[in-house]
C-alpha positions in Angstrom: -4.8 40.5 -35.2 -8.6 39.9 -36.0 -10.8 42.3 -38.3 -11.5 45.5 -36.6 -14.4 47.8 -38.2 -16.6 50.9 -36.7 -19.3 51.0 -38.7 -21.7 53.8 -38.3 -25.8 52.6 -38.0 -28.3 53.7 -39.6 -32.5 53.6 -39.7 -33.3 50.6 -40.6 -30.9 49.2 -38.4 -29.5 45.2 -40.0 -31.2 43.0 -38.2 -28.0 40.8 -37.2 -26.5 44.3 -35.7 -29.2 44.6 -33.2 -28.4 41.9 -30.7 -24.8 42.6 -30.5 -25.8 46.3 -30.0 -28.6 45.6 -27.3 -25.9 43.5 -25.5 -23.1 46.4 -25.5 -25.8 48.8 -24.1 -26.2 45.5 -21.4 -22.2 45.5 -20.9 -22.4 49.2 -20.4 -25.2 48.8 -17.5 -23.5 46.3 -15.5 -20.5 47.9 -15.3 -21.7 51.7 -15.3 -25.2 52.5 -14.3 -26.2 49.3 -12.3 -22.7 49.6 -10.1 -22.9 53.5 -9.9 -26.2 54.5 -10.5 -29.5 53.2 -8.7 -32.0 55.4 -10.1 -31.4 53.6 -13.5 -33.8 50.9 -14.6 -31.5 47.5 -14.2 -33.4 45.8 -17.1 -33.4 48.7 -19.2 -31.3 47.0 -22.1 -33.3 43.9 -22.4 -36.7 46.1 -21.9 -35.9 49.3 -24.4 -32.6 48.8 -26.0 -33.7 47.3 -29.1 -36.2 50.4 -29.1 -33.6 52.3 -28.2 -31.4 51.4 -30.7 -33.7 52.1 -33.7 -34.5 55.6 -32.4 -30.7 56.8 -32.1 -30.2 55.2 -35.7 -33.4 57.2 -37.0 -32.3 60.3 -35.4 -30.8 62.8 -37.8 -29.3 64.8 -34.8 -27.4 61.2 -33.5 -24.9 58.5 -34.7 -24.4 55.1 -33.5 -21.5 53.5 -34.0 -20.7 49.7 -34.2 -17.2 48.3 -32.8 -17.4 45.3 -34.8 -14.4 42.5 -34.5 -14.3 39.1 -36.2 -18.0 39.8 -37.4 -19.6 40.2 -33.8 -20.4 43.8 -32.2 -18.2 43.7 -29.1 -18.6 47.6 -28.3 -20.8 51.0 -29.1 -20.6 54.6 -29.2 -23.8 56.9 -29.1 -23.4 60.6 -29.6 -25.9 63.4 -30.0 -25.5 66.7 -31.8 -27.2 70.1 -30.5 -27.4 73.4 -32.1 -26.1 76.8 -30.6 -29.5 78.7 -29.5 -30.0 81.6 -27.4 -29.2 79.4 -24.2 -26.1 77.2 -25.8 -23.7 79.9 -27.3 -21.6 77.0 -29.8 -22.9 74.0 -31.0 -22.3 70.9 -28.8 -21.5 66.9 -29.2 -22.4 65.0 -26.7 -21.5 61.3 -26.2 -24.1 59.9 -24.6 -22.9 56.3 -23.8 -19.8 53.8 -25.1 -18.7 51.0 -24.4 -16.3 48.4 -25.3 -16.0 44.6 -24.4 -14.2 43.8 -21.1 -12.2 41.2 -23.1 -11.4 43.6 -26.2 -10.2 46.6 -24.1 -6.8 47.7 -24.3 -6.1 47.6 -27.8 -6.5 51.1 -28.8 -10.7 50.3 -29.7 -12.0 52.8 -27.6 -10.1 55.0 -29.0 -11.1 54.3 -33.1 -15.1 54.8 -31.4 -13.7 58.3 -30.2 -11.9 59.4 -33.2 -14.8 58.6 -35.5 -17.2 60.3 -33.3 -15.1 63.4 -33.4 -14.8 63.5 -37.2 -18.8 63.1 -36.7 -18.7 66.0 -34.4 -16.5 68.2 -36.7 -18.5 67.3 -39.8 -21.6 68.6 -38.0 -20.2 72.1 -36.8 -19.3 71.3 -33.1 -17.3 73.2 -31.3 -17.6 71.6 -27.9 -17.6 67.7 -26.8 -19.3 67.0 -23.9 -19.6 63.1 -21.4 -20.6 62.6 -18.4 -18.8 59.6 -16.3 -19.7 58.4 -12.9 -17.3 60.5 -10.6 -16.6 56.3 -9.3 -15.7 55.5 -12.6 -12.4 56.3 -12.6 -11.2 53.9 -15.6 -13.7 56.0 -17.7 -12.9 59.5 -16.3 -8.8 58.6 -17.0 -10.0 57.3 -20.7 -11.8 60.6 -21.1 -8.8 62.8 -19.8 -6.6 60.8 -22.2 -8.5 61.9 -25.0 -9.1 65.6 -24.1 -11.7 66.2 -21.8 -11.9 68.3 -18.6 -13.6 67.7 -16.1 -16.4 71.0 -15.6 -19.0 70.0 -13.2 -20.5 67.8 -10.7 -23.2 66.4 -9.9 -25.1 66.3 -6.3 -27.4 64.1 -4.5 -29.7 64.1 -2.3 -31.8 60.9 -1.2 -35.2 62.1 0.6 -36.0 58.6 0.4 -33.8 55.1 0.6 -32.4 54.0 -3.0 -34.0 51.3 -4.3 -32.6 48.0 -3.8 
């Protein structure tokens, strides 16, 4: 069995951690938003993700973990934290994006990103996790429902003009 570590980023990001990181983002695109999505920006990985990457690592309200195995990233997990306010009753976790390796799922890794991003959540106070999957998605809705989520909404629509190609 090879190395496994999560390791969690932070500003100023190692240098060597970025590529792997910018092509887990890339991984998570073609499988998720370029197949489900087509208001997403294809190129958005190779355009903003190093960007991207920096900001979520900066972000005091954020973690960004690295799946890391034999040395080379081969999966992410991003989460955000928000504050209850007079419009969100409990503070919230969201994770905003994961992702692990086609060739690495399988093996429980998905799971290790999860579990350290709820000990995140907890540390910070949240009461709630939230993630969105593509209702098409159903490998990632099933993942999610294996690890304690509900499904609570849906989202609608409407084209008023042809997606783009």
């Amino acid at each position: 069995m090879e190395p496994v570590e999560v390791i969690t980023v932070r500003h100023p990001v190692d240098g060597a951690l970025v590529p792997g990181l910018v092509a887990s983002l890339d991984g998570l695109w073609a499988h998720d938003s370029r197949r489900f999505d087509p208001v997403v920006a294809r190129d958005w990985p190779e355009t903003d993700g190093a960007g991207y990457v920096e900001a979520v690592a900066g972000d005091p309200d954020a973690v960004l973990l690295a799946l890391r195995i034999d040395g080379e990233v081969q999966g992410h997990l991003v989460g955000r934290f928000a504050r209850a306010d007079s419009f969100r009753r409990v503070p919230v976790a969201v994770l905003e994006s994961m992702q692990v390796s086609q060739s690495r799922r399988g093996a429980g890794r998905g799971s290790a990103l999860v579990e350290v991003f709820v000990e995140w959540a907890r540390g910070r106070g949240a009461q709630v996790l939230s993630v969105t999957a593509a209702a098409a998605n159903d490998g990632a809705r099933r993942f999610y429902a294996a690890h304690g989520f509900t499904e609570q909404s849906v989202t609608h629509r409407r084209w008023l003009a042809p997606p783009p190609g």
